[in-house]
N, C-alpha and C positions, 0 to 999 in steps of 0.2 A: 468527577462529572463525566470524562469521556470513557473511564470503563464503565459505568449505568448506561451507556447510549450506547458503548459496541454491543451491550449486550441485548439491548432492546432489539437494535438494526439486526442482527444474527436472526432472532427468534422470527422479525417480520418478515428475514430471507425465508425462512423455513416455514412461516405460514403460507408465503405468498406461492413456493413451488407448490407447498399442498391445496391450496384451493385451487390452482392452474390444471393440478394432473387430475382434481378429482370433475371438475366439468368434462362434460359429456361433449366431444371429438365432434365435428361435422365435418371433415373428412374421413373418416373413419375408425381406425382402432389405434386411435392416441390414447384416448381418454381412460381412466381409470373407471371412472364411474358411469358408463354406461351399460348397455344391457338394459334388461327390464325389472327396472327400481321401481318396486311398490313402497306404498306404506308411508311413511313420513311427512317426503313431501313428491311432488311428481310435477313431472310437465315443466310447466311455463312457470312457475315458482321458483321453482328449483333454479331453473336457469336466469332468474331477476334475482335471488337471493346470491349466488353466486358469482354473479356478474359484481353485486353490490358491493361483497366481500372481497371481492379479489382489484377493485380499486380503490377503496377502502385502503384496504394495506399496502397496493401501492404508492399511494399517498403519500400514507404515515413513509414507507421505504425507502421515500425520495426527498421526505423532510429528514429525515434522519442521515441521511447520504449528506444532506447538503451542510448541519450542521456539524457531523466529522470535519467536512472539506474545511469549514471557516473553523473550529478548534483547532485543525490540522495547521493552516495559516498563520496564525496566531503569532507573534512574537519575530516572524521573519521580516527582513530590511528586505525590501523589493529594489533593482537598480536597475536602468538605462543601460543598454548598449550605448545611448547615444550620448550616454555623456561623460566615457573614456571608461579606461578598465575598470575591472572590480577590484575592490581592495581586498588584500592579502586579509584573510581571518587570523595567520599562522604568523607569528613572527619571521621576517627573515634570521638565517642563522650565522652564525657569526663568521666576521670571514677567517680561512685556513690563516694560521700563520705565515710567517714569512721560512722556507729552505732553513733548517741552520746548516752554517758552515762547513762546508768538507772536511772531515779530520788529515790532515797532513799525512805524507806517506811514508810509509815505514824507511827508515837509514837502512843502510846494510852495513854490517857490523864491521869493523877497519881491522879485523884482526881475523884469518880466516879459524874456524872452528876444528879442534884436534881429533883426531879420531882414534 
């Protein structure tokens, strides 16, 4: 289920930068699609159709944002600061044994060595 929904959210990222750059700038030369568009559609059209579209997908972009977030949640223990540490996920590990023994020190031999 949540890779059909990345994949959706991706696709509506990608519409939504495209309907944004294709409106027409009223600051000036942002806009991809300005100039002088004949034909299709013109004017005040253009700009209620695209307005429409580009919240529209917003919409959907932020409904789908929000459903990640709660898939994303899903399964995790939430815990208080206030009501003492977190528990260990990990086992503690077990403790170091104890030193062994120092092995005793070598004699020295009662008979000196011939040469």
């Amino acid at each position: 289920m949540i890779p059909v929904i990345l994949v959706i959210h991706v696709f509506l990222a990608i519409a939504l930068v495209a309907s944004i750059l294709i409106q027409k700038s009223e600051g000036g030369a942002l806009g991809i699609g300005g100039g002088g568009m004949s034909g299709f559609m013109t004017g005040r059209s253009t700009a209620n159709l695209l307005t429409r579209t580009t919240a529209g997908l917003a919409i959907a972009f932020f409904l789908t944002s929000i459903t990640l977030a709660m898939f994303a949640g899903r399964g995790h223990v939430t815990h208080s600061v206030v009501e003492g540490p977190l528990p260990s996920p990990v086992e503690r590990p077990a403790p170091i044994p104890a030193r062994p023994a120092a092995p005793a020190a070598p004699t020295a031999p009662s008979a000196p060595l011939a040469k």
